[in-house]
C-alpha positions as CSV (number, residue, x, y, z in Angstrom):
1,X,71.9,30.6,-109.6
2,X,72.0,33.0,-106.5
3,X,68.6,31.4,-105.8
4,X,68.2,30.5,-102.6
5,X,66.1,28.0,-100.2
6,X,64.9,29.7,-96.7
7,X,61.3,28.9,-96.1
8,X,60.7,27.6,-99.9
9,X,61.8,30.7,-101.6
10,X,60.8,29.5,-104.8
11,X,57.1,29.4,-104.9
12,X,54.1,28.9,-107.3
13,X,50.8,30.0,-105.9
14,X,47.6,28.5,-108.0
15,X,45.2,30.7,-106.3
16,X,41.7,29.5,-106.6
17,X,40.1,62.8,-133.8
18,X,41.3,64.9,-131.4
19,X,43.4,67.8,-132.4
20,X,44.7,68.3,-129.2
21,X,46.8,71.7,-128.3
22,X,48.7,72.5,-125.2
23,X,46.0,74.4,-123.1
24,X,46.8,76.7,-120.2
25,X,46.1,74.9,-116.9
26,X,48.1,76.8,-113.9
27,X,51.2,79.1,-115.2
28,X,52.5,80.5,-118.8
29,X,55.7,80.0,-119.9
30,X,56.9,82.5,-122.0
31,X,59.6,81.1,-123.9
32,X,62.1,83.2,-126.1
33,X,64.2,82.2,-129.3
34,X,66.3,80.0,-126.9
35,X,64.2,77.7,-126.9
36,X,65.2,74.7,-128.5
37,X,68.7,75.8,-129.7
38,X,70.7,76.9,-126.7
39,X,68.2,76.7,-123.6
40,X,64.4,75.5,-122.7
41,X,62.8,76.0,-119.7
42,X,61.1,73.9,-116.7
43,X,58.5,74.5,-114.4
44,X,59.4,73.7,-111.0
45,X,56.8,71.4,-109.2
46,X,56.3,70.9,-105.2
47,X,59.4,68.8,-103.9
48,X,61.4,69.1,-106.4
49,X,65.4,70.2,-105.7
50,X,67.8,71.7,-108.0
51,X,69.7,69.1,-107.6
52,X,67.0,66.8,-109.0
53,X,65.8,69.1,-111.5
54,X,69.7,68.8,-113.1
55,X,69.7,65.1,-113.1
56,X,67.1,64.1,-114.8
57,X,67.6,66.7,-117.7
58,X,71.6,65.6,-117.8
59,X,73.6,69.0,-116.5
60,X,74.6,70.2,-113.4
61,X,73.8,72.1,-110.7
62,X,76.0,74.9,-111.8
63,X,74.7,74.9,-115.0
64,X,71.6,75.9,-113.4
65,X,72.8,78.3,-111.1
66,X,74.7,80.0,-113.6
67,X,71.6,80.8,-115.5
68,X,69.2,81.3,-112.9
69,X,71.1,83.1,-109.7
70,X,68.1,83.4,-107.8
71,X,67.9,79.9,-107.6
72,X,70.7,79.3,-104.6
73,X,68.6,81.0,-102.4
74,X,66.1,78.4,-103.0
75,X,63.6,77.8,-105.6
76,X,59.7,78.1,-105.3
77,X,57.1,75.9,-107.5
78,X,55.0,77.6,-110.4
79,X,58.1,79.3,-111.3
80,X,60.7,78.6,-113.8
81,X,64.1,77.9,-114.6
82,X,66.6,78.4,-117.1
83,X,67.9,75.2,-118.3
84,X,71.0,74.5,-121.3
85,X,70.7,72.2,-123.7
86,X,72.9,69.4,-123.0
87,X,75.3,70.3,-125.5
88,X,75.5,73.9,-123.9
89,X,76.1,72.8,-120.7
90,X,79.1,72.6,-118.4
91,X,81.5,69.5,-119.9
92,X,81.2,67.9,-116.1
93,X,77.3,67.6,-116.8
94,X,76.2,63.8,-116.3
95,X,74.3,62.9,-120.0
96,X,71.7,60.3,-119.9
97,X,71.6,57.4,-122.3
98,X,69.8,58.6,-125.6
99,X,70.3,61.7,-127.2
100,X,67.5,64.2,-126.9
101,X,66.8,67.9,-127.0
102,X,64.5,69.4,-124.2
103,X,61.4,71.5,-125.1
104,X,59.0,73.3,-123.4
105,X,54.9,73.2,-124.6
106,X,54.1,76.7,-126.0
107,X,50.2,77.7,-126.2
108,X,49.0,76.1,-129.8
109,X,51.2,73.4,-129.9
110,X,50.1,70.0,-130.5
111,X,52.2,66.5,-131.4
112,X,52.0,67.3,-135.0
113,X,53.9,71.0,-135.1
114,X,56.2,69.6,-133.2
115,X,56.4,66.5,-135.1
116,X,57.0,68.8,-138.3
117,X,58.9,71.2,-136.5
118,X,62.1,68.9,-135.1
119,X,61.3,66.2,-138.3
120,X,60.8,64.1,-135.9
121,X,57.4,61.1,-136.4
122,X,55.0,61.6,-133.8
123,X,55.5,57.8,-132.7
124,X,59.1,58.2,-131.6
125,X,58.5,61.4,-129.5
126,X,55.2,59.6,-127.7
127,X,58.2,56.6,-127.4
128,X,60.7,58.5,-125.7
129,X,58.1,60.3,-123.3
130,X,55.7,57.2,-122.0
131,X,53.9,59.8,-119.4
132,X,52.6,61.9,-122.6
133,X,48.7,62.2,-123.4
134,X,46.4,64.8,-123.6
135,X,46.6,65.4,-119.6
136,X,50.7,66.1,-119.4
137,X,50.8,67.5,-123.1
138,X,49.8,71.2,-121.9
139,X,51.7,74.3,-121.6
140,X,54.8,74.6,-119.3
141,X,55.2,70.8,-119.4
142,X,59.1,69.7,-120.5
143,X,58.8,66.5,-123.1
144,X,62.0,65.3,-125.0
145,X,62.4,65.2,-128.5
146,X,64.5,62.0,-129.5
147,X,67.3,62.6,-132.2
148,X,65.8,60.4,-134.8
149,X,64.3,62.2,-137.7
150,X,62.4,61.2,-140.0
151,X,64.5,60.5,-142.9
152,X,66.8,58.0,-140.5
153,X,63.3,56.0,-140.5
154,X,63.5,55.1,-144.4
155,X,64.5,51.9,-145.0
156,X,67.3,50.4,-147.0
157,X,67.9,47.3,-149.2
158,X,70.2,46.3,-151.4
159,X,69.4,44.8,-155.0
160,X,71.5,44.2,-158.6
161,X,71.6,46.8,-160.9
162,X,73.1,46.2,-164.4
163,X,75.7,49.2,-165.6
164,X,77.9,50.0,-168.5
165,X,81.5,50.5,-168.5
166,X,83.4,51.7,-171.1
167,X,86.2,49.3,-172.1
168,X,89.4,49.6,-174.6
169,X,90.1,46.8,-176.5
170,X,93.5,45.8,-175.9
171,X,95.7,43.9,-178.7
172,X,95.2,40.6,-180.0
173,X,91.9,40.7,-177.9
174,X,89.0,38.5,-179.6
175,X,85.4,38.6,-179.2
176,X,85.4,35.4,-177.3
177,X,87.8,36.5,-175.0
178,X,86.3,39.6,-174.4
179,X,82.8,37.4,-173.5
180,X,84.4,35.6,-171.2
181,X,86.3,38.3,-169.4
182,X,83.3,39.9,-168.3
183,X,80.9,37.0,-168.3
184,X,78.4,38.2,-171.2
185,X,77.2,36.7,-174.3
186,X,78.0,38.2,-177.6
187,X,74.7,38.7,-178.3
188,X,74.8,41.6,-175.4
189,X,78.3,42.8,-176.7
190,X,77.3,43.2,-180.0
191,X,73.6,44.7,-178.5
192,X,75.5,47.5,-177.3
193,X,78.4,47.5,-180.0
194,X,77.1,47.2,-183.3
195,X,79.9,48.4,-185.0
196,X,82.0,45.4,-183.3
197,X,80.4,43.2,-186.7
198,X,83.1,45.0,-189.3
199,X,86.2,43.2,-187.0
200,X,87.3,43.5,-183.4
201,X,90.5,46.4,-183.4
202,X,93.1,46.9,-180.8
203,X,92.0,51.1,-179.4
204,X,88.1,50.5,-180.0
205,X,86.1,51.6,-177.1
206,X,83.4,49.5,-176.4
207,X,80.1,49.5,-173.6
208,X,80.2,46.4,-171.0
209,X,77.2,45.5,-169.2
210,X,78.3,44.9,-165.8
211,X,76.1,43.6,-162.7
212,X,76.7,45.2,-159.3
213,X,75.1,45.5,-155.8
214,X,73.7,48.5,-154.5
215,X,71.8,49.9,-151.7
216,X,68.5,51.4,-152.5
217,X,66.5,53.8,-150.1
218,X,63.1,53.3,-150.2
219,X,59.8,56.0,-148.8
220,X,59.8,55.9,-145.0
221,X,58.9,52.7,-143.2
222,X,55.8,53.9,-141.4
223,X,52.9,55.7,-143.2
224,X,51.8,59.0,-143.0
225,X,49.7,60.0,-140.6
226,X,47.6,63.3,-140.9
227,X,47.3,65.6,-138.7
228,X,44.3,64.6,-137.1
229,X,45.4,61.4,-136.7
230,X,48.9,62.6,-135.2
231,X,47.1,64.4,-132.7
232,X,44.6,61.8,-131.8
233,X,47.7,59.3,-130.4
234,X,47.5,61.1,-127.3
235,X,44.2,59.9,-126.7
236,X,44.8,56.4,-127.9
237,X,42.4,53.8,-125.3
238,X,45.2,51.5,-123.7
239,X,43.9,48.4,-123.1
240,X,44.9,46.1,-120.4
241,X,47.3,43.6,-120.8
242,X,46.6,41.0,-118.4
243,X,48.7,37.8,-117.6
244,X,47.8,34.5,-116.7
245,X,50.5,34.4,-114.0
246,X,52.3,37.0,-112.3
247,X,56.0,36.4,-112.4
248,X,57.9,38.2,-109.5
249,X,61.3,38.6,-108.7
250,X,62.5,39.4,-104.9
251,X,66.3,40.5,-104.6
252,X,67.4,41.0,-101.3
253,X,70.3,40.5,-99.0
254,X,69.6,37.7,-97.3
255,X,73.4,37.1,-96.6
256,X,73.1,33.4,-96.0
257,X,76.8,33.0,-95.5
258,X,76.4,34.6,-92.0
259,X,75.6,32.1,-89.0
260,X,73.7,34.5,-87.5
261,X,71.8,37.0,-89.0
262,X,72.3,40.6,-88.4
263,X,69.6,43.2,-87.1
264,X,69.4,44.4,-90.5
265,X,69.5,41.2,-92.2
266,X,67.0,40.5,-90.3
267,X,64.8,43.1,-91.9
268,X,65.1,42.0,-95.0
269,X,63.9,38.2,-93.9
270,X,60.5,40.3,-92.3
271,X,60.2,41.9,-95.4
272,X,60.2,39.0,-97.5
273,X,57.5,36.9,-94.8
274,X,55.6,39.8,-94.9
275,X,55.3,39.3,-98.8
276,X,54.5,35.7,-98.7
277,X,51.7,36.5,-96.5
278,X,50.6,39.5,-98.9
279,X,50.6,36.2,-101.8
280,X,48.7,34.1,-99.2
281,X,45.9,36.7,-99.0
282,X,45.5,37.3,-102.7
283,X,43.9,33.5,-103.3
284,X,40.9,35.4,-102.7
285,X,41.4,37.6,-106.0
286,X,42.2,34.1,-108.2
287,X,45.8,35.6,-108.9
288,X,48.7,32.5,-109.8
289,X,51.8,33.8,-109.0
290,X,55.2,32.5,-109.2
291,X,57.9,33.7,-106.9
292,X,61.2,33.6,-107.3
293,X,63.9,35.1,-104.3
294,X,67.8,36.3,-105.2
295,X,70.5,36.8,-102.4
296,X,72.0,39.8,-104.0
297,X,74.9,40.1,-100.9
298,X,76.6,42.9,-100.7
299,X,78.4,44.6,-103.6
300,X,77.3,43.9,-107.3
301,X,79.3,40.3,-108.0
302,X,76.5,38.6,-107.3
303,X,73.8,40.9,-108.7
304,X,75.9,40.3,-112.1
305,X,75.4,36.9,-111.9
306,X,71.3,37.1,-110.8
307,X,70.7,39.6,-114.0
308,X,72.2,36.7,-116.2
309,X,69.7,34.4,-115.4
310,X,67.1,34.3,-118.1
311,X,64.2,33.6,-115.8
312,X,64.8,37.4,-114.8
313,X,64.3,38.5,-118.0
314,X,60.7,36.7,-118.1
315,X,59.7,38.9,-114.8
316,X,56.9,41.1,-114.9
317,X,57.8,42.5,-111.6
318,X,61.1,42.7,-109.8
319,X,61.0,44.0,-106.1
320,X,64.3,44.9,-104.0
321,X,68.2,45.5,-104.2
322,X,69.3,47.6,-101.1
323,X,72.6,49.5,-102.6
324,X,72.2,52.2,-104.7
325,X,75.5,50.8,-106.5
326,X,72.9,47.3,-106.9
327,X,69.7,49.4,-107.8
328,X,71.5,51.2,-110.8
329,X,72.2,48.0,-112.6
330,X,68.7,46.3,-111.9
331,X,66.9,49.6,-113.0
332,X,68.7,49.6,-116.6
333,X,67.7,45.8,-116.6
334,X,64.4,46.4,-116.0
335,X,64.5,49.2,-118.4
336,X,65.7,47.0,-121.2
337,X,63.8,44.3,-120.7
338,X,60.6,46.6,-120.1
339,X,59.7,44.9,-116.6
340,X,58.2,47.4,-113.9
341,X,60.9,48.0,-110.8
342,X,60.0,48.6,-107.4
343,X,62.3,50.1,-105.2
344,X,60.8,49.9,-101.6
345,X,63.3,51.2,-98.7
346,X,65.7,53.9,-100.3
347,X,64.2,57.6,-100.3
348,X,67.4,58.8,-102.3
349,X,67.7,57.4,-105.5
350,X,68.0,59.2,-109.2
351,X,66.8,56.3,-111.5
352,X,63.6,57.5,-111.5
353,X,64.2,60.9,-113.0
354,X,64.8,59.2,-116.0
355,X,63.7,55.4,-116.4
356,X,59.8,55.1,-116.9
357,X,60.0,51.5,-115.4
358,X,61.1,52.6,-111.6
359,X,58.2,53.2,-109.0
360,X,60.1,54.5,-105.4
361,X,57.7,53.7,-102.5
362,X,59.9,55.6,-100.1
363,X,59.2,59.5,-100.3
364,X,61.9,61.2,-101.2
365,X,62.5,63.7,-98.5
366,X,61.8,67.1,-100.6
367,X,58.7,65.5,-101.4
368,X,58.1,64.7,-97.9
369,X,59.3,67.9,-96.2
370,X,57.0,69.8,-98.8
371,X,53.7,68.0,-98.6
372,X,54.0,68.7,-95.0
373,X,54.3,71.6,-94.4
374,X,51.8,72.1,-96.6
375,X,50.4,70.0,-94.1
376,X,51.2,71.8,-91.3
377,X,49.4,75.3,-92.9
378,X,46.3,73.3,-93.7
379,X,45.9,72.3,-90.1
380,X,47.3,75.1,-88.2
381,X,46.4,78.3,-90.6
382,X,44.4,80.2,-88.0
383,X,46.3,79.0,-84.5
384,X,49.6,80.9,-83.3
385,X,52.3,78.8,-84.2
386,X,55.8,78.6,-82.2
387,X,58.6,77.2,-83.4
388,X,60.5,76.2,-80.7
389,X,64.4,76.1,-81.7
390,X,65.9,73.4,-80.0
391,X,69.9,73.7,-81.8
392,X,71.0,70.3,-80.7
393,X,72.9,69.7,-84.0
394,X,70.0,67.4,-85.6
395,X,66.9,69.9,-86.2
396,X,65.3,69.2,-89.3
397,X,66.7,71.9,-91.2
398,X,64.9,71.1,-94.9
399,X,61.7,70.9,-92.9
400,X,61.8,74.2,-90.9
401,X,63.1,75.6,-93.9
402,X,59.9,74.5,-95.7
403,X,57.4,75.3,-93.4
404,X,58.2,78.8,-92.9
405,X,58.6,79.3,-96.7
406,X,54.9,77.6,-96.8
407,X,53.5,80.1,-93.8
408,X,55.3,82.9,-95.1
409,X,53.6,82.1,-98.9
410,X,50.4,81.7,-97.4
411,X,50.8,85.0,-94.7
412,X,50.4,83.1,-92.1
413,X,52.1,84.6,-88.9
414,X,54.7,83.0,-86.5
415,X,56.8,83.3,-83.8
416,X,60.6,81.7,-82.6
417,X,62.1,80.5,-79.4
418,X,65.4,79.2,-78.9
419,X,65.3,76.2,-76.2
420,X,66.5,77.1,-72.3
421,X,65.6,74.2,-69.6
422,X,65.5,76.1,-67.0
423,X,63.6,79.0,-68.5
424,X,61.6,77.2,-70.9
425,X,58.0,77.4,-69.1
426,X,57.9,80.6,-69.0
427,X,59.4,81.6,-72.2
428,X,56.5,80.0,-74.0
429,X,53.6,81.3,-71.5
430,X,55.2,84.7,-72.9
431,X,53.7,83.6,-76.3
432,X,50.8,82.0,-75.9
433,X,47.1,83.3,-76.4
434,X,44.3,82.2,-75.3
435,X,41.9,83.2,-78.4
436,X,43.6,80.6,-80.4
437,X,45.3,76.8,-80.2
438,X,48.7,77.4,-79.7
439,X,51.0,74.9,-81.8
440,X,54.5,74.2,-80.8
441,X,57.1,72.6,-83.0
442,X,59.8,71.8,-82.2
443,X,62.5,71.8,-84.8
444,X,64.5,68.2,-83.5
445,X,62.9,65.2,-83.5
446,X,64.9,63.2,-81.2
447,X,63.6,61.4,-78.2
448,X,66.1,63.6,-75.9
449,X,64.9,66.5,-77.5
450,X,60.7,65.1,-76.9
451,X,61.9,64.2,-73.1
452,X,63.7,68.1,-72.8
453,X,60.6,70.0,-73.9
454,X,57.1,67.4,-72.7
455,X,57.0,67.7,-69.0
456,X,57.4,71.7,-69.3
457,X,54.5,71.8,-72.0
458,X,52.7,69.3,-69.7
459,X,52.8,71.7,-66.9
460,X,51.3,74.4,-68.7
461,X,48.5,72.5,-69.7
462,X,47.6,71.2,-66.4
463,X,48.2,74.5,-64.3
464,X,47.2,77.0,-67.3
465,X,43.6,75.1,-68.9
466,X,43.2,78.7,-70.4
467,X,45.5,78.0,-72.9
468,X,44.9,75.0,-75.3
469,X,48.3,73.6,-76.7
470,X,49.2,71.4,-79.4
471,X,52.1,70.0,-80.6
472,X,53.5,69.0,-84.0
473,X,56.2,66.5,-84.9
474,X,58.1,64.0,-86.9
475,X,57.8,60.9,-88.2
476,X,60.2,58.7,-85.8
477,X,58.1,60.2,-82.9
478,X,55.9,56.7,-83.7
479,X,58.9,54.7,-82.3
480,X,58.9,57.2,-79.0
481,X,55.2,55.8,-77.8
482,X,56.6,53.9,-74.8
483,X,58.4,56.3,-73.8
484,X,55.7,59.1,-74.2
485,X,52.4,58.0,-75.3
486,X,50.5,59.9,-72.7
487,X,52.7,62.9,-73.9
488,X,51.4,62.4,-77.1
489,X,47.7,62.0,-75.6
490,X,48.1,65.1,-73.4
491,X,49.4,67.4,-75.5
492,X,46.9,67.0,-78.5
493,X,49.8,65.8,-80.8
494,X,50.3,65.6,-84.9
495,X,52.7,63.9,-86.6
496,X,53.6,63.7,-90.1
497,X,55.1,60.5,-91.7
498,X,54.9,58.5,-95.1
499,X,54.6,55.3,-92.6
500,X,52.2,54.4,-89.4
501,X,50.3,51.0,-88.8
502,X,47.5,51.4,-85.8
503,X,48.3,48.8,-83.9
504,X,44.5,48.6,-83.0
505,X,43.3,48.7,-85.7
506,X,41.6,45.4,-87.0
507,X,43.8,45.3,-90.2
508,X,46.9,45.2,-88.4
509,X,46.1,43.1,-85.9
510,X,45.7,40.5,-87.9
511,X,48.8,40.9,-89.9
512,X,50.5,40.5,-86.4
513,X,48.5,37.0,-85.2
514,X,49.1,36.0,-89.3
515,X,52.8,36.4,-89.0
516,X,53.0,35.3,-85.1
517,X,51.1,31.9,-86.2
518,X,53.3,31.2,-89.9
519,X,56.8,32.4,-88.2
520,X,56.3,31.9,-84.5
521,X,57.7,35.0,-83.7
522,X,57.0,38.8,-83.7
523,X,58.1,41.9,-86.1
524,X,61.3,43.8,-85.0
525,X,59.7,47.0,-83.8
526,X,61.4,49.6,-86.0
527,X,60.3,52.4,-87.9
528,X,58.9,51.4,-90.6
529,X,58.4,47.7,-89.5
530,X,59.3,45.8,-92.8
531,X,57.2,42.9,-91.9
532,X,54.1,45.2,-92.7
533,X,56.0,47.3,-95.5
534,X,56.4,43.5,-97.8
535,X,53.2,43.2,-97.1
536,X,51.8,46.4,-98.6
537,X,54.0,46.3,-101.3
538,X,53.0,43.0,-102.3
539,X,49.3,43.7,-102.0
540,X,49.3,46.9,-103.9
541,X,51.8,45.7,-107.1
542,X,50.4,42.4,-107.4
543,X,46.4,43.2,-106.8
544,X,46.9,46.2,-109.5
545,X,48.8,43.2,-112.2
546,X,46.2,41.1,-111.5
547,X,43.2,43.9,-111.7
548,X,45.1,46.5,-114.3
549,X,47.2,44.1,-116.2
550,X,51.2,44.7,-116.7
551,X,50.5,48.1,-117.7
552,X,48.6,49.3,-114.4
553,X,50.6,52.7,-115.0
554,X,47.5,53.7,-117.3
555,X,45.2,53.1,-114.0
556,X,47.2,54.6,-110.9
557,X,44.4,56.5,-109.7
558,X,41.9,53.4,-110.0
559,X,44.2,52.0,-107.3
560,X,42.5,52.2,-103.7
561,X,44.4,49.7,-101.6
562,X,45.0,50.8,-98.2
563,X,48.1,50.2,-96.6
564,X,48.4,48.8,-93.3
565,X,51.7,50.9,-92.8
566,X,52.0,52.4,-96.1
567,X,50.0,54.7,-98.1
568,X,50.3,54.6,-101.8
569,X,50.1,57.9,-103.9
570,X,52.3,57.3,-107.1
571,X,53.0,60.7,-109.6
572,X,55.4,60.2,-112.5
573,X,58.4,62.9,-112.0
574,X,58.3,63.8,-115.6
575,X,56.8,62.7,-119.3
576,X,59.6,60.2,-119.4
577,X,61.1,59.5,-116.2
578,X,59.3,57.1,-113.1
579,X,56.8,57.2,-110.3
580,X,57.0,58.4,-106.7
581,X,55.2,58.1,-104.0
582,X,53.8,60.9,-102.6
583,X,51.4,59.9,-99.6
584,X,52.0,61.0,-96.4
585,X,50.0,60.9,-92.9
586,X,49.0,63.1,-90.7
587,X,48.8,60.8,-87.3
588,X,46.5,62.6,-84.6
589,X,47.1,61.5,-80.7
590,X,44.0,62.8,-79.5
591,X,43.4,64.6,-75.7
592,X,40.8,61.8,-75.3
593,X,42.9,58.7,-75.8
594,X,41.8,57.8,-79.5
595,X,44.5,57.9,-82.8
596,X,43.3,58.9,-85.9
597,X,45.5,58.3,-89.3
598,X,44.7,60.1,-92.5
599,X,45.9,60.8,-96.2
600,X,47.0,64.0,-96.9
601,X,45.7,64.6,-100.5
């Protein structure tokens, strides 16, 4: 069904007490009596948006604005926010499945107040938040408190119970037929009606045992746990569930109805070759593995049919769908079927705010933007920074905007140009010093905009030695290197990105004689090159199943694969939501010809 046959797609691979209380780590949240009834409140972490923050509690952005104002201008992480309940919020706010109240961790706290506080078992809250344990149960953190109390746990049966009824004789009524009407013997009539012995008399009122069904409500199905032992669930040792084999599940657009694939089709078919080669090189580690590859299409008809079949539901790991109209439906699949969901190209999806199965390998760009310039004030802290405004309708805006929010935090001093060709030389000698680096960024990142502003920059250098320039940049600068890797060389230059493969290096190269001897052909060059992108994904999620089990989510930071092109760096948005991944580079074209690539942590 949907399954299809290009290069064998369908493969099998036998390859040979704690009582713990929320403790003060960075910020305290003061919370008033909102909390809980009408509002609660969230920390805001590095790259997150207002926009995101809404989702993944179930409200709008106006229903954020309109109780923190301050927050249009822009928001600033290790402060807080005002958020409603969802039943205070705006009737336009998008609800999640489930119905939960929000609460932020006071000082004190621990699983068991809060059990006893919303009548609520300790079990179900630690259900609805998978990310909770003694690390994320601290003060400031959000968790959600599921509607199910604890008297909705007690269980029900039903069972016969004998009654009486009270019963008139009626006239010419015997004994007998009174026995028989109700199905009793007269032993029983007369048990309960002794004074029926002196005669049977139209008007008596007599007692009938009767036998009916009703539902009894017993103690609550699970035990009671003491506080001690409430508490210590946080700190429960999860052991490893390994599997004997490793089912995966690729869904991609393959579009085998066209004659010739498209550019971007052809992505997709790197991106699954790369994967088979990932499989090929895990032998090593003894993993089985059994493959199984979906043409989604376009649209969602035949996704509907691919999530009906019942190999699917069997999946321990399900990689792809392109469309955020096809990730929505796999993700709830997944969800439901508790079967981890990788989502490797899109950078702007909201399943993972709120489903603990999805892990997003593509930074989201808030992320991105923030950990850079971060970045940025690492490297650059004590040089004279000049941001060189290029206004050619595609500066990177969120960037800019973070970087001098970052430098201003920090106090770090800059200065601005606005682009001129033909006075640009000498507009930026005017600001250059020669007791420091002097870092220009420009704030465009096209290749017109690279070509505009190098051979100006290049002349200073080679006609002005006193001055030592640098410059910073932007991830699709990797694609410009034929055009201007001696630039890059000559003018000391950084980049940022969440992607880069060395092409020297010896890990790459042979991922490119691999794939040129298995395919006879070489990878589209594209930023990132999905050849090398299957192949990191498949080598990080499948060596951590095999390694960490099904559950590797317990062992993230035990992870140390390194990516060819891809970096891997998962944090879980929230106590209940997914994983991102936040790893970036920081790619250095060195003055003397050499190109370094490392994690920014």
């Amino acid at each position: 069904m949907n399954k299809i046959g290009i290069y064998a797609l369908t493969l099998f691979f036998s390859l040979t007490g704690l009582a713990v209380s929320a403790q003060n780590n960075k910020s305290q949240v003061v919370i008033t009596s909102e909390q809980g009834n009408n509002v609660f409140y969230h920390t805001i972490e590095r790259g997150q948006t207002v926009y995101a923050i809404a989702t993944m509690y179930g409200v709008t952005t106006e229903d954020i604005y309109r109780l923190n104002p301050d927050s249009k201008k822009g928001i600033k992480a290790g402060s807080t926010l005002k958020i409603p309940q969802r039943d205070q919020a705006s009737n336009t706010a998008t609800k999640p499945v489930g119905n939960y109240t929000f609460h932020t961790i006071q000082p004190k706290e621990t699983l068991y107040s809060l059990s006893l506080r919303y009548s609520v078992p300790a079990t179900a809250i630690i259900k609805a938040n998978p990310g909770l344990s003694t690390s994320t149960f601290t003060i400031g953190k959000t968790i959600r408190i599921p509607a199910t109390q604890i008297e909705d746990l007690a269980t029900t049966k039903t069972q016969s119970v004998t009654k009486e009824i009270e019963y008139t004789i009626e006239k010419k009524e015997t004994m007998y037929r009174i026995c028989r009407k109700f199905n009793i013997s007269s032993y029983e009539l007369l048990k309960r009606n002794p004074q029926l012995k002196n005669g049977v008399k139209a008007g008596m009122v007599i007692k009938i045992p009767v036998q009916t069904e009703e539902n009894i409500i017993t103690e609550t199905a699970t035990p009671s746990l003491s506080e001690r032992e409430v508490n210590a669930l946080l700190s429960e040792d999860k052991r490893i569930k390994y599997v004997n084999q490793i089912k995966v599940a690729l869904l991609l657009p393959f579009m085998t109805n066209e004659t010739t694939p498209s550019a971007e089709t052809q992505r997709f078919i790197e991106y699954y070759e790369g994967m088979l080669i990932a499989i090929d090189s895990l032998r090593s580690l003894g993993c089985s593995i059994d493959l199984s590859v979906y043409d989604t299409g376009k649209g969602t008809s035949k996704l509907k049919e691919i999530l009906k079949d019942d190999a699917l539901k069997n999946a321990n790991l399900i990689i792809g769908a392109v469309q955020n109209n096809q990730i929505k439906p796999v993700a709830d699949f997944a969800q439901k079927h508790n079967i981890k969901y990788v989502i490797p190209f899109t950078s702007k999806n909201d399943d993972v705010l709120s489903n603990a199965y999805v892990y997003q390998v593509n930074t989201p760009h808030s992320y991105l933007y923030d950990k850079a310039a971060q970045a940025g004030c690492d490297l650059f802290a004590e040089d004279n920074i000049i941001l060189l405004k290029i206004n050619d309708g595609k500066d990177k805006t969120d960037f800019i905007k973070a970087f001098k929010e970052e430098m201003k935090g920090r106090n770090i001093p800059f200065q601005e140009i606005s682009y001129n060709a033909e006075t640009l030389t000498t507009d930026v000698e005017a600001l250059l010093t020669a007791e420091k680096r002097n870092v220009i960024v420009p704030t465009s990142g096209t290749l017109d905009a690279l070509n505009n502003i190098k051979s100006p920059l290049r002349t200073i250098v080679e006609t002005k030695p006193e001055f030592v320039l640098t410059l910073f940049g932007y991830p699709e600068w990797q694609t410009y290197t034929r055009e201007c890797l001696d630039d890059f060389y000559t003018l000391n230059t950084y980049i940022y990105s969440n992607f880069y493969a060395d092409n020297l290096s010896e890990g790459v190269a042979d991922f490119y004689n691999k794939y040129k001897y298995w395919y006879s052909k070489t990878l589209t060059n594209t930023y990132p090159k999905y050849g090398i992108l299957g192949f990191d994904t498949g080598m990080f999620f499948l060596g951590a199943i095999n390694k960490y089990g099904v559950n590797f989510e317990n062992n993230l930071d035990r992870i140390n694969y390194q990516g060819l092109q891809t970096g891997f760096d998962f944090h879980r948005v929230n106590n209940w939501g997914g994983f991102i991944n936040t790893n970036i580079f920081i790619v250095h074209y060195q003055s003397d010809f050499k190109v370094t690539r490392s994690e920014v942590k």
